[in-house]
C-alpha positions in Angstrom: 95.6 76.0 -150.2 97.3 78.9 -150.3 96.4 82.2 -147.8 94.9 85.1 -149.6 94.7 88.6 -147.9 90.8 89.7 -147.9 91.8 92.5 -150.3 92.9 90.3 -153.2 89.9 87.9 -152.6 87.8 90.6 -153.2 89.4 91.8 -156.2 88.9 87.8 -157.7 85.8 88.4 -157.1 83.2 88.6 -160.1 79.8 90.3 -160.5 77.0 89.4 -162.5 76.9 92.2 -164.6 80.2 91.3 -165.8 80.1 88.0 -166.4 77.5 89.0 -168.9 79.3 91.2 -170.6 82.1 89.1 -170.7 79.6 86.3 -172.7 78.7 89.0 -174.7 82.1 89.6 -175.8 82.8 85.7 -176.3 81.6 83.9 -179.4 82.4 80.3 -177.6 80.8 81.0 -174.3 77.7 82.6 -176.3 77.1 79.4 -178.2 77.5 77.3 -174.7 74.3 80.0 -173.7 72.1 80.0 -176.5 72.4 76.2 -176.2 71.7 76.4 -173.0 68.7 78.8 -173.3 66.8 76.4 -175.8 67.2 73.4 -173.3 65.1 72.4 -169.9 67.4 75.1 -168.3 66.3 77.9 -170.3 64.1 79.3 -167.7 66.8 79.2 -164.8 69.5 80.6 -167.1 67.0 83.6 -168.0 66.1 84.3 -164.5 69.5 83.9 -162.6 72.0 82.6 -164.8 74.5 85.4 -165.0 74.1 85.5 -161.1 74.6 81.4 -160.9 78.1 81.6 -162.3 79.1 84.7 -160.5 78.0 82.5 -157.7 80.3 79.7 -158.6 83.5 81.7 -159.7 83.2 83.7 -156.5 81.9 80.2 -153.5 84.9 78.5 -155.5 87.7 80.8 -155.0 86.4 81.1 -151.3 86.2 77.2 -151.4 90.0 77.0 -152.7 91.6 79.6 -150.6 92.4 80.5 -146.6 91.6 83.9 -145.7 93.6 85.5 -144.0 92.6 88.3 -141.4 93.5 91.2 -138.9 90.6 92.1 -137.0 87.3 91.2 -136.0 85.3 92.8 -138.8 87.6 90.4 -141.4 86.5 87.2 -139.0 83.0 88.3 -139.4 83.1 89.1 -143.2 84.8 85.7 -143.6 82.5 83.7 -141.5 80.0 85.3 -143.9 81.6 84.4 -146.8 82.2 81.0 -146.2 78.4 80.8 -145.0 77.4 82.7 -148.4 79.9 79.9 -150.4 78.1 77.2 -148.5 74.5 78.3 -149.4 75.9 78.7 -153.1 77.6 75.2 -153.5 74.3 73.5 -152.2 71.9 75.2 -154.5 74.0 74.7 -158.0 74.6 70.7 -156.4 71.1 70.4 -157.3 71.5 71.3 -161.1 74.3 69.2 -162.0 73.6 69.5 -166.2 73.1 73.3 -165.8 75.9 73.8 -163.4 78.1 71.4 -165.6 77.2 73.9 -168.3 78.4 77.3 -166.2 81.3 75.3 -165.2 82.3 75.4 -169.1 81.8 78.9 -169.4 83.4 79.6 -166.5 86.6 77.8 -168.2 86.3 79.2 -171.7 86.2 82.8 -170.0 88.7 82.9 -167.3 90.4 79.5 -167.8 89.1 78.3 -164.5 88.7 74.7 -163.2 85.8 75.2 -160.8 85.0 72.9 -158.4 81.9 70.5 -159.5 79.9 71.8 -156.3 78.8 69.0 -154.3 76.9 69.3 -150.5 80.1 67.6 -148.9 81.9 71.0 -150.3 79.2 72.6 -148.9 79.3 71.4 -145.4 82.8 72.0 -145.8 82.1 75.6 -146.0 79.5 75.6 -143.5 81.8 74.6 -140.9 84.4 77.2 -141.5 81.6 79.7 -141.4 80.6 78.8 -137.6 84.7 78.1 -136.8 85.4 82.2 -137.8 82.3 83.5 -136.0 83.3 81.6 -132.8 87.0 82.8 -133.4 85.5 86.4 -133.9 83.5 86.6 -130.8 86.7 86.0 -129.0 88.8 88.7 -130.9 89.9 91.5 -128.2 89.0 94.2 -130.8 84.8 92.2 -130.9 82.3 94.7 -130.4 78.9 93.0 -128.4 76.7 94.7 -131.1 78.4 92.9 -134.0 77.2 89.7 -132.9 73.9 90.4 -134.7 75.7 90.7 -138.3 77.6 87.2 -138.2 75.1 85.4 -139.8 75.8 81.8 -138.9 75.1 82.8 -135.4 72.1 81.9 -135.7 72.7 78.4 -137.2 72.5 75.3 -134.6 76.0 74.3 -134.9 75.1 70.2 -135.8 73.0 72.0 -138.4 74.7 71.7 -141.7 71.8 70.1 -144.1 68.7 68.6 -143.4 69.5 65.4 -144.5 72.6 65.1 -142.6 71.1 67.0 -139.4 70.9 64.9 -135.9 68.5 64.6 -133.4 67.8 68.3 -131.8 69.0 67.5 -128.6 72.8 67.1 -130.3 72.2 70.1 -132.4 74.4 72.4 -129.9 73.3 76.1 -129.1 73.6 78.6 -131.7 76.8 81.3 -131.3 74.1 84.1 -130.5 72.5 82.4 -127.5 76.0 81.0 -125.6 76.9 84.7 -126.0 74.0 86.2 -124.5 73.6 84.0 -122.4 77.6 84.6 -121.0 76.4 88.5 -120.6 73.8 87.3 -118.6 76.0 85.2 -116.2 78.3 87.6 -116.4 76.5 90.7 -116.2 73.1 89.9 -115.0 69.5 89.5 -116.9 68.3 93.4 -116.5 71.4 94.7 -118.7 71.6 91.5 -120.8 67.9 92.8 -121.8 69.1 96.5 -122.0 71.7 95.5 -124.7 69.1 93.6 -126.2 66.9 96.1 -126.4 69.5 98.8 -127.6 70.9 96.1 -130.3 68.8 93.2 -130.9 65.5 93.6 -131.2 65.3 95.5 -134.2 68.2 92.9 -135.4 66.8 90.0 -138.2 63.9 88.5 -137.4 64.5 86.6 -140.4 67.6 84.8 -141.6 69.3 86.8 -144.8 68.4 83.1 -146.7 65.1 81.9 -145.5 63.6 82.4 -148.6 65.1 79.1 -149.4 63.7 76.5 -147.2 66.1 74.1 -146.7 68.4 77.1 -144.9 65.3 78.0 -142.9 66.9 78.4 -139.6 64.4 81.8 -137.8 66.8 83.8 -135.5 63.3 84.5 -134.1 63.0 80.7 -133.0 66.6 80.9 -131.8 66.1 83.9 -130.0 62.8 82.9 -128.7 63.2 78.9 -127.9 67.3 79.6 -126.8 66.5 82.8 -124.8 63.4 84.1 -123.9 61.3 80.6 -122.8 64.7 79.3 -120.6 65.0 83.3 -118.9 60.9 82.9 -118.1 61.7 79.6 -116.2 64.7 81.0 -114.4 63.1 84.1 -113.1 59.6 83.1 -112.8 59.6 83.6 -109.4 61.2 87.4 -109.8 58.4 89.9 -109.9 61.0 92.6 -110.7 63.1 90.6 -113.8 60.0 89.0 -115.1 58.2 92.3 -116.0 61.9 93.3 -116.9 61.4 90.1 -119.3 58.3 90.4 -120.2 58.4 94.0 -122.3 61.4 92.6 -123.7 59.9 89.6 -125.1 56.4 91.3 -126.2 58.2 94.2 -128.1 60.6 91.7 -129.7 57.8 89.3 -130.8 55.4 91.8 -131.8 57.7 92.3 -134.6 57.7 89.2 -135.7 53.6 89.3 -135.6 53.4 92.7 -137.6 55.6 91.6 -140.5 53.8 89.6 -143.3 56.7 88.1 -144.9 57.1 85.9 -141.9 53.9 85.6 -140.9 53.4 83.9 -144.4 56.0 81.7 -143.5 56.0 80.4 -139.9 54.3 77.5 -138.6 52.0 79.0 -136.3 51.6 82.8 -137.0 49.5 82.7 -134.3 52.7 82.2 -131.9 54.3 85.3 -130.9 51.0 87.2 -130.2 50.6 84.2 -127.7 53.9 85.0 -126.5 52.7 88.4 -126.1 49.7 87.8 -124.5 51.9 85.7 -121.8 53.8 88.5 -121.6 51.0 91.0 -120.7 49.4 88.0 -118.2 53.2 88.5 -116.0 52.2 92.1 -115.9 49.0 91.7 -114.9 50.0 89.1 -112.3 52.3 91.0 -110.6 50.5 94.3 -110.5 46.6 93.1 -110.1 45.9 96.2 -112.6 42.6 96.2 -114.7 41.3 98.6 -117.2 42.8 101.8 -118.4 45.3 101.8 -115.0 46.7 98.3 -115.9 46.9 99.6 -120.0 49.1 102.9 -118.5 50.8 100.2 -116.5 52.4 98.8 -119.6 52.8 102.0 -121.4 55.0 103.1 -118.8 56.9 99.9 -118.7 57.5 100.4 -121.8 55.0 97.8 -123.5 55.1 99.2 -127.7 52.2 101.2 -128.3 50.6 98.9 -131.0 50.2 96.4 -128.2 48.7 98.4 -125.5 46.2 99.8 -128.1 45.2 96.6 -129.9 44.6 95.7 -125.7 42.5 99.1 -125.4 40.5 98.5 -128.4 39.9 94.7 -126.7 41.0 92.8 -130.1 42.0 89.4 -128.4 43.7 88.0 -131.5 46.0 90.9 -132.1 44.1 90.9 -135.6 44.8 95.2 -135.8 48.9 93.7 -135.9 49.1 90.5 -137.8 50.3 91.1 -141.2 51.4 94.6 -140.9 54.1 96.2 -142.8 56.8 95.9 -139.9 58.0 98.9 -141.4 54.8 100.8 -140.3 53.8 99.1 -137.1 57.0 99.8 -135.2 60.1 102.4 -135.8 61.5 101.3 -138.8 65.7 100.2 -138.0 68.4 100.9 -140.9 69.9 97.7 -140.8 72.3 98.9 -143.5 75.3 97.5 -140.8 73.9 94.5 -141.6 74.2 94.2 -145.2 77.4 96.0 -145.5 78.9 93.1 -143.6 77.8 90.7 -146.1 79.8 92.4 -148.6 79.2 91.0 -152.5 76.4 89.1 -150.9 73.7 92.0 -151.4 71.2 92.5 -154.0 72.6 91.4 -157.2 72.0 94.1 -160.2 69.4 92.0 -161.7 67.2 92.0 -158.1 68.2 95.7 -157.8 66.5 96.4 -161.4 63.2 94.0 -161.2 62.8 95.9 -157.6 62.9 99.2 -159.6 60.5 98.1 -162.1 57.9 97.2 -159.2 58.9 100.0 -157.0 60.0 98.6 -153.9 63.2 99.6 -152.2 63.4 95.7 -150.7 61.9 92.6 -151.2 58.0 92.5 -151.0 55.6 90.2 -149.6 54.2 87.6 -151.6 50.6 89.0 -152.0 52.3 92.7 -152.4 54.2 90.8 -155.2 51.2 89.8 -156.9 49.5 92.8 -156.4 51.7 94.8 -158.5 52.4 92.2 -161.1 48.8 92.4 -161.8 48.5 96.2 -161.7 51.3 96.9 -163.9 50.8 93.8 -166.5 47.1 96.0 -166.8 49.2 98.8 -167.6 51.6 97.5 -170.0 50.2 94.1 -171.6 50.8 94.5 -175.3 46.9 93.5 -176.4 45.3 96.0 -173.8 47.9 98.4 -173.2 47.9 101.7 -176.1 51.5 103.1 -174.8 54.3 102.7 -177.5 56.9 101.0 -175.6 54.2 98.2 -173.9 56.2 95.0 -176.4 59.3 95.8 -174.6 58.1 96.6 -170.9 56.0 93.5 -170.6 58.4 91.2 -171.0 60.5 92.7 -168.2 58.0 92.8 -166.0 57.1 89.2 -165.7 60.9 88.5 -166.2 61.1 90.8 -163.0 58.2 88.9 -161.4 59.9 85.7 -162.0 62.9 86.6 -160.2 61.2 88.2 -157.1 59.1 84.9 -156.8 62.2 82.9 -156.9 63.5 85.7 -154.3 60.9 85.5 -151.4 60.8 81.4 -152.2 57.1 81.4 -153.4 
């Protein structure tokens, strides 16, 4: 495989919008797509098929070539890469007619012999991903906060696909928590938290790809299991660190317990207001506070606000937090640092226009989903609706709806 400089990958390189227009432009490959659109794969080709073979030109070149690099910030983008390639060889494995068919397009367009993507490939890729984080982590130009943006740092290394995973116990610990867990050694608990605090806790809670469940690995569980629940048994008997802890871990989980997209998904939404209720109990245990004193207690520790007043207002079950907008129980975080790193792995133009039509500015809820499906098909259905344009807006709106569903994994 020959080495490619991240600059010319890029450039290779195709985006959904033009791989439409090229189709457009192409009697044969038209054909191979209206064929395609009268078949059982109709559906999927109308919701993401311009997307799906962006996806395979762009996980095969990865799949084909070494990247070369200079710095950490090209480790990290290619750790992403190969992660994104890896997520996008397993999905089309599971299509093999429709993929078969994008592969022929793919040919008749660019004269490309894509790969036949197969989970083997895709574990192939997976495994580069977590070799170039680990290699980035140890770059002399690596920046601590960076850590947060590799995303296969948060993938148990043994952890390739379900079906090939071991037992949990050979698993291995996740990049993220041998690295934080280095500071600590190295640097002691009370400023392992502080960077936390500064750089982490308004990092993901959820993985970039959770919305499809067989990649649903929570950096909430891997923070929480791999971090938080060892550092409680280490420095139980610590008055000083476990309060130091304990804010930590309450304003970390209690973002977690405001957000409703993974509240709708976790096994136990329940869980982190538990954890934050432990929390408040080390507090309370080491100060023997009750009442208003003990609530100004945490406020000056630095306990978030939503929790001391949901406390205050005595709501036991955090009910006043669950299922919040994160965005408007706690400060809202750009995480724009984020997505930049995952380069041509963003919104795709399709996602960016059925967002537009519902008016978010990122990817709903399910039930905020639903809510504005139904408000705007009252709006525009062509039998109720008396605005002129309704026959064309209708359609574009449940094709919208059908892609966010397909987004969030409903």
């Amino acid at each position: 495989m020959p080495d490619i400089e991240q600059s010319v990958l890029e450039q290779s390189f195709q985006s959904p919008d033009t791989v439409a227009r090229d189709i457009e432009n192409n009697p044969e490959a038209k054909k191979i797509v209206e064929g395609l659109i009268a078949s059982n794969s109709g559906l999927l080709w109308r919701i993401r098929g311009h997307k799906n073979l962006a996806e395979l030109l762009n996980a095969d070149a990865i799949y084909q070539s070494n990247q070369s690099y200079e710095s950490s910030e090209d480790l990290i983008r290619t750790s992403n890469r190969n992660y994104w390639a890896s997520i996008a060889f397993a999905e089309l494995s599971k299509t093999t007619e429709y993929t078969g068919h994008l592969r022929q397009i793919a040919k008749i367009l660019y004269g490309r012999e894509t790969e036949d993507p197969n989970e083997q490939e895709g574990q192939e890729l997976m495994r580069r991903s977590l070799e170039f984080g680990d290699v980035a982590v140890k770059a002399p130009d690596f920046k601590p906060e960076e850590i947060q943006y590799i995303v296969s740092s948060y993938i148990f290394p043994g952890y390739i696909f379900p079906r090939d995973a071991p037992s949990k116990t050979d698993r291995g610990t996740p990049l993220l928590v041998r690295f934080l867990r280095d500071m600590e050694r190295e640097r002691g608990l009370e400023e392992t938290l502080d960077f936390f605090d500064r750089e982490l806790i308004d990092g993901p809670i959820d993985h970039p790809f959770s919305y499809q469940g067989w990649t649903f690995i929570d950096p909430y569980i891997v923070k929480r299991n791999n971090l938080f629940l060892d550092w409680e048994s280490m420095y139980r008997d610590n008055p000083e660190l476990s309060v130091r802890l304990a804010k930590t871990f309450a304003n970390f989980s209690v973002r977690a317990f405001a957000d409703k997209q993974f509240i709708n998904r976790y096994p136990n939404p329940q869980a982190p207001w538990n954890d934050i209720r432990d929390c408040v109990g080390v507090v309370q245990k080491v100060f023997s506070l009750s009442g208003d004193r003990f609530f100004d207690k945490l406020e000056e520790l630095g306990f978030e606000r939503i929790i001391v007043e949901a406390l205050r207002a005595k709501d036991s079950g955090g009910y006043s937090i669950s299922g919040l907008s994160s965005s408007t129980a706690v400060d809202s975080i750009s995480q724009d640092r984020y997505y930049q790193s995952r380069g041509f792995i963003s919104q795709s133009p399709e996602e960016k226009e059925a967002l537009n039509i519902f008016g978010f500015t990122q990817l709903p809820s399910e039930l905020e989903l639903t809510r504005k499906y139904k408000e705007l098909m009252r709006t525009w259905h062509p039998d109720k609706s008396g605005l002129p344009n309704a026959k064309d807006m209708a359609p574009k709106i449940t094709s919208a709806y059908s892609l966010l569903s397909e987004r969030i994994g409903k």
